[in-house]
C-alpha positions, 0 to 999 in steps of 0.5 A, a space after each residue: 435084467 433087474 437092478 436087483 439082480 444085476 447087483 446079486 450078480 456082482 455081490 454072488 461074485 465075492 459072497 457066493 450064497 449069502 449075495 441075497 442076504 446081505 443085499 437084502 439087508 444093506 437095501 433096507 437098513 441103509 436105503 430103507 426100501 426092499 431090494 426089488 425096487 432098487 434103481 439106478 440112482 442108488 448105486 451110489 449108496 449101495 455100492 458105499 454101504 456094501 463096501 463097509 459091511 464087506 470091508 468087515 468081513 472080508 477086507 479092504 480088497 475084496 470091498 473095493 472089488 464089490 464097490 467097483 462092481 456096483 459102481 459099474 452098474 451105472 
């Protein structure tokens, strides 16, 4: 399985359908590349940003869930 899929799965988790949206665009404002590329390597930034654009939305709980998801990933 991909990074990019494996990542949807854990954001499908909090965000159910808007997963895909919302990856797409943390992935290319926040690493400035397009989601199929993603790697390893930047989980890290991911998981930060991802954890500020939910944190907003959804909470500090539902963030944290999301953070340590894509954390996992690793």
């Amino acid at each position: 399985m991909t990074i990019e899929k494996e990542c949807l799965a854990v954001l499908s988790e909090e965000l159910g359908p808007a997963a895909k949206a919302f990856l797409d665009r943390q992935t290319r404002n926040h690493l400035k590349k397009e989601p199929s590329m993603l790697e390893k390597a930047d989980l890290d930034e991911l998981a930060k940003w991802s954890a500020v654009g939910v944190q907003m939305a959804l909470g500090a709980q539902i963030a944290e869930n999301v953070k340590k998801g894509l954390l996992a990933l690793k």
